[in-house]
N, C-alpha and C positions, 0 to 999 in steps of 0.2 A: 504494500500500500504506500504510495506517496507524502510525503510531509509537506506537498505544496507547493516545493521547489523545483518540481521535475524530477526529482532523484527519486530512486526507490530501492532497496535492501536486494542485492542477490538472493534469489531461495533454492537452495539446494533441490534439486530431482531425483531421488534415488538416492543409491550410496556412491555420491559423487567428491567426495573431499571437502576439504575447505573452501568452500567457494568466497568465502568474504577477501579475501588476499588481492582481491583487482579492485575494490573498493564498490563504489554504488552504480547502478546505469544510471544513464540518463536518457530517460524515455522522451522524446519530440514529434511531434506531430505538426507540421509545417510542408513549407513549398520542396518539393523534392527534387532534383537532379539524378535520374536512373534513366535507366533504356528498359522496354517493356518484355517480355517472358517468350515474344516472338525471337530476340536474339540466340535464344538455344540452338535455335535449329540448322543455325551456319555448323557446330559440334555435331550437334545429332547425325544427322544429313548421312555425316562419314564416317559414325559407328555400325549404325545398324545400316549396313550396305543393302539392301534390300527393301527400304522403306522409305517411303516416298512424305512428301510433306507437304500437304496442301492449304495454304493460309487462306480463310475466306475473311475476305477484308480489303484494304483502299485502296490506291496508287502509292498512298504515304507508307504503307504496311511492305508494298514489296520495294519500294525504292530505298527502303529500312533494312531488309535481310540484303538487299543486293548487293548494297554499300558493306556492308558489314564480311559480305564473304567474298567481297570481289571477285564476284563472275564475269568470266569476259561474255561478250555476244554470243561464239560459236559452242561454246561450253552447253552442257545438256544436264544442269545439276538434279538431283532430285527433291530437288523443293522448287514451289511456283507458288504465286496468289492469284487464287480467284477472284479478280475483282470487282465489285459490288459500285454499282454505276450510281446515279441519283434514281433513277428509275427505281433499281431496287431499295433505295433510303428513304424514299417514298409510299412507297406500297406500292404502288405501280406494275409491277412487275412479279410475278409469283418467283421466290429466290429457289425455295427448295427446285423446284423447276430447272431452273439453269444450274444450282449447281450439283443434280444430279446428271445432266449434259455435259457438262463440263468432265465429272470424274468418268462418265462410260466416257468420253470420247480419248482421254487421258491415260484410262487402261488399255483399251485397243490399242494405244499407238505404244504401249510400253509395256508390255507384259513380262519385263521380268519385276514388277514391282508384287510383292508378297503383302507387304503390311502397307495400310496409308493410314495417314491421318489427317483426320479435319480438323485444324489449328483456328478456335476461336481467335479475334479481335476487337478492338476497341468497336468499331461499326457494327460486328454480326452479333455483338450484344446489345448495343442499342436499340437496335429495328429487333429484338429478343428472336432473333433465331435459334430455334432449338437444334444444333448440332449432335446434341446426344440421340434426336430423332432420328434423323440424317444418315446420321452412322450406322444405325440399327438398319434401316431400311436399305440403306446401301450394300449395307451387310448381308441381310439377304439374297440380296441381286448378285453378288461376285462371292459369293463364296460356293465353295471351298478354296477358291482359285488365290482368291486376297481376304485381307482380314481387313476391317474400317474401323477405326475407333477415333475419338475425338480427347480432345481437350485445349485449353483454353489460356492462348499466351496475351493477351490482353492487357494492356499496360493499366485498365482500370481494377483487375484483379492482380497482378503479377509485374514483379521487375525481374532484374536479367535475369538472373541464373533459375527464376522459381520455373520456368518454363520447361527445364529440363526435367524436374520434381514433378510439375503435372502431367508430363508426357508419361514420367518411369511409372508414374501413382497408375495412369492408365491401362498401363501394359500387367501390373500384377494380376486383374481378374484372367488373363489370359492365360498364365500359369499354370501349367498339369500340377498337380493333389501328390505331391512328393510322399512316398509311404515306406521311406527308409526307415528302418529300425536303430541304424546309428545317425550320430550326429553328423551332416550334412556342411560346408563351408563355402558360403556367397560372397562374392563381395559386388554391391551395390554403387553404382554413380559410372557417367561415362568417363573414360578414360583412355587417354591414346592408344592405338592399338602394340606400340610399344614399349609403353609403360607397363601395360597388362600384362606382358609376355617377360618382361621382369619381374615382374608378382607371380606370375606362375609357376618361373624357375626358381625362387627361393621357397615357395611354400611347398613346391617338388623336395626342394633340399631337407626342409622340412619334417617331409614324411607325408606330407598332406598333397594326394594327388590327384585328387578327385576335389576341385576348385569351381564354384562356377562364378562366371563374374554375369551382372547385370546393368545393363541391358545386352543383350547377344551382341554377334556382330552379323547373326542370320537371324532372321524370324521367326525360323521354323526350329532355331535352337535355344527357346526362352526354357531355362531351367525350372523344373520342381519343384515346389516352395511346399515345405508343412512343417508340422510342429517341432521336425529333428533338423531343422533348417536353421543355423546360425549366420548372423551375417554383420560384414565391417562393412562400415559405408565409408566410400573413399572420396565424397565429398560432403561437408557438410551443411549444405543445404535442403538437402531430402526430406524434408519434416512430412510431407504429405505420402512420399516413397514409405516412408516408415513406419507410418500409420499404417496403412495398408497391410505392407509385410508381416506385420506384428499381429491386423485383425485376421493373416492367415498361419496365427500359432510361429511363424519363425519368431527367434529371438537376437535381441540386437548385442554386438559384446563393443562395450564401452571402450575407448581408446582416445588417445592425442591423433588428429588424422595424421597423414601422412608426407608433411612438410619436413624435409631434411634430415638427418642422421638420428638424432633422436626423438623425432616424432614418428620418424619409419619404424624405429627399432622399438619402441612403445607400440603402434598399431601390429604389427607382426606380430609380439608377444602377447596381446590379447587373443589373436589366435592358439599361441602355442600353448597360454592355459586352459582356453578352452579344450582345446584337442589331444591334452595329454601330453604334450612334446616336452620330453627330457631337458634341464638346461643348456646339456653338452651338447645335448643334439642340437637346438637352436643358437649357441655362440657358433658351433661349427658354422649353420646355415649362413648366418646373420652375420657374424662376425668379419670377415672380409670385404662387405660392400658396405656395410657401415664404417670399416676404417678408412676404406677408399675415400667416401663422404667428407670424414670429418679428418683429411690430407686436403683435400679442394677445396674446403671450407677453409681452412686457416688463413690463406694469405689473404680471402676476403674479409673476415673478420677485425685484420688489421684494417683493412681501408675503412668497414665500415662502425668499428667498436666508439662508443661513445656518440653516435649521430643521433639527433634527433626525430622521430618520422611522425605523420601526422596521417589517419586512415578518415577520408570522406564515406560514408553508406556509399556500399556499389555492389556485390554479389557475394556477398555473405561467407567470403572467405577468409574476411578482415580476422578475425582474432584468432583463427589456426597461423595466417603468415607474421601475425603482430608477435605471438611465442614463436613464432620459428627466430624472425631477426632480432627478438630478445634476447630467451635461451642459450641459440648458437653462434649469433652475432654479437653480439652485446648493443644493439641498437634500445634506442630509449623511446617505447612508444610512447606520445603526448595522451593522445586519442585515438580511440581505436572505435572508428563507426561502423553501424553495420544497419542494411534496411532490416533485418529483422533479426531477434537474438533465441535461437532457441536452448536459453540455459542446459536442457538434456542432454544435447549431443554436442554441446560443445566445452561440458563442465570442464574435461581433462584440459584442456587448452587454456579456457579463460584462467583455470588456477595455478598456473605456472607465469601469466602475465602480474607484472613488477605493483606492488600495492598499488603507487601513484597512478598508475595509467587510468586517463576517462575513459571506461565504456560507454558508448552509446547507442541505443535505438532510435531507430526513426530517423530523422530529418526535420531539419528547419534551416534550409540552407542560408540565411543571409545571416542568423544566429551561428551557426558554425564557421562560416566564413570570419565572422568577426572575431572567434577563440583562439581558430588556426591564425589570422594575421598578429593577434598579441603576441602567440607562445613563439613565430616566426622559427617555426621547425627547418629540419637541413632539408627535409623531402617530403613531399607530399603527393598521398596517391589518393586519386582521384577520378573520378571520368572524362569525358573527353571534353564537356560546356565548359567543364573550369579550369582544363592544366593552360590553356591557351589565356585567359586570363590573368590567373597565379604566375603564368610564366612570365608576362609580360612587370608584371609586380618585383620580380627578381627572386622568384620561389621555384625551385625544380621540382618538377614532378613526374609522376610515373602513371600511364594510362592503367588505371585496375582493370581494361578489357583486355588490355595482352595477358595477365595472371591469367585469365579463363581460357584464352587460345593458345598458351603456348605449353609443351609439356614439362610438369613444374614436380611432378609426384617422385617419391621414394630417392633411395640412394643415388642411384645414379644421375637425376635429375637433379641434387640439390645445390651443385655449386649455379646449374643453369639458371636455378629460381634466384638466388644469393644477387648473382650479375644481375638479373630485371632490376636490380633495388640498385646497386651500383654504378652501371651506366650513366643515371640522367645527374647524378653527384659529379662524374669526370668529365661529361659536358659542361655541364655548370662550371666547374673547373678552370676550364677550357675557355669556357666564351671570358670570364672574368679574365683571364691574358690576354 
């Protein structure tokens, strides 16, 4: 409960540590600065190879993913927007109508598409189009051939990164009734297909070789889920993925995600208790690409120990990287924003962040902007309306949208994430000679 001030006490979720150690949030409710739940789908697109993404919505909706994943002309990606004319913002025009036209003429021309989805928008909820109808009925029309399902990247329900979370939440009802008698190991959230295939070869090291990650990278390969279904989630924005998995009996195993040497080596070792895995066996597994990590990590450490960083709300990875370039950096997070805070899955994280650091929820950007110009941090990450601004102010900053495109996970990645932070420091650098 709040004292008034906007602040309000941590509450613990479970048996999650001492969560008082990062001090109080600061919940806000104000003018926001994000990208809407539609930007997922530049990631999506090219995990699940086989699944296509239909946005029903503006000119503005796809000249938004366009930009976003820089498709050239001749390019054939698998996402498009149906788009919704004034006729159909009107009533004018029956929409279910065209855009059942639209996906039969979409399928015929493209049959290797297996799954699609109908990507609500800001417009096809206005004019209250029912996409969950759509789907259903579409569904009957093309299947067994394709599967249709819906959900809803919508900037007036969803900012970036939730759009991945409503897509994955969507895909669990699809899930075959896993009726293993032993315990089972997922891991949830999309992840480069690189990254993945590093995760697989240590949890092989493991002993654990039977892995499934979610969402496939086929459609016809969406794993099992039931009650002997444990599962890490390797991003922590999933709050609605989790829901879900958990209303089908899987269980979640709590962890720091998986940002740099010891956040890797903490997420992995949630599995290793879960699963029985000997210590020796796991230093054996683990122990060689976390010392690689934390050899790569040292010389940045020196560039970046003692800096100050400042996190705008942007895609709700802020306080898994604010303890990564704490912990391992020694960086000093001021503020650590985030559009939404889900205490549960993010307790291991938030309780290793430095007492002093503000967390915060929500947004009230011209209040934030005002905190970050006082505390005049070394670096600031933020989204794209403000680093152009801030930059011109004589603040360096760091676009939070490369943190979601670029591959940032586990050992092998973590001097890669380290440098995103470093970089716009040695410009900055630079431009002052």
């Amino acid at each position: 409960m709040s004292d008034g001030s906007g602040f309000a006490p941590i509450e613990p979720a479970g048996d999650l540590g001492d969560l008082t150690s990062p001090g109080a949030v600061l919940r806000e409710r104000g003018q926001r600065e994000v990208f809407c739940g539609l930007t997922g789908i530049v990631w999506l697109h090219r995990k699940i190879q086989d699944a296509f993404f239909l946005v029903v919505g503006s000119r503005t909706c796809a000249h938004l993913i366009q930009s976003a994943a820089g498709v050239m002309v001749f390019a054939e990606p698998r996402f498009a927007t149906a788009i919704m004319e004034e006729r159909d913002l009107a009533g004018l025009a029956d929409a279910n109508e065209e855009l059942d036209r639209i996906v039969d003429r979409l399928l015929a021309r493209r049959p290797d598409i297996k799954l699609l989805f109908l990507v609500g928008s800001c417009p096809s909820e206005v004019i209250k189009l029912d996409l969950s109808r759509a789907a259903g009925r579409l569904n009957a029309r093309h299947s067994p051939t394709v599967r249709v399902l819906n959900y809803s990247g919508s900037g007036i329900e969803t900012t970036f990164t939730q759009g991945e979370d409503a897509c994955l939440a969507s895909l669990v009802p699809e899930a075959p009734v896993s009726d293993s008698a032993t315990p089972e190991l997922l891991v949830v959230g999309a992840l480069p297909d690189i990254v993945e295939d590093q995760f697989q070869r240590l949890f092989a090291q493991m002993g654990l070789g039977q892995v499934a990650f979610f969402p496939p990278r086929r459609a016809g390969a969406i794993p099992a889920i039931g009650p002997n279904t444990r599962f890490l989630l390797a991003q922590p924005f999933l709050t609605d993925t989790t829901r879900a998995l958990e209303g089908r009996g899987a269980v979640r195993l709590s962890a720091q995600f998986p940002f740099g040497a010891e956040g890797t080596t903490n997420w992995f070792a949630a599995a290793a208790k879960a699963f029985g895995v000997s210590p020796k066996r796991f230093d054996e597994a683990i122990g060689p690409a976390r010392a690689r990590a934390q050899r790569a990590l040292e010389p940045l450490r020196t560039e970046l120990q003692d800096r100050s960083i400042f996190f705008f709300p942007d895609s709700q990875l802020e306080p898994c990287l604010a303890r990564f370039l704490s912990q391992e950096l020694g960086m000093r997070p001021l503020e650590v924003g985030s559009p939404y805070l889900n205490q549960e899955l993010l307790g291991p994280d938030l309780a290793a962040l430095p007492r002093e650091t503000v967390i915060s929820e929500g947004q009230d950007v011209d209040r934030q902007l005002d905190r970050c110009r006082a505390q005049k941090p070394d670096l600031v990450v933020c989204g794209l309306g403000l680093a152009n601004p801030l930059e011109r102010e004589g603040m360096a900053t760091k676009w939070s949208i490369e943190l979601v495109f670029s591959p940032v996970h586990g050992f092998d990645c973590a001097a890669d994430l380290a440098n995103l932070f470093a970089r716009p420091l040695r410009r900055r650098a630079a431009l002052k000679v």
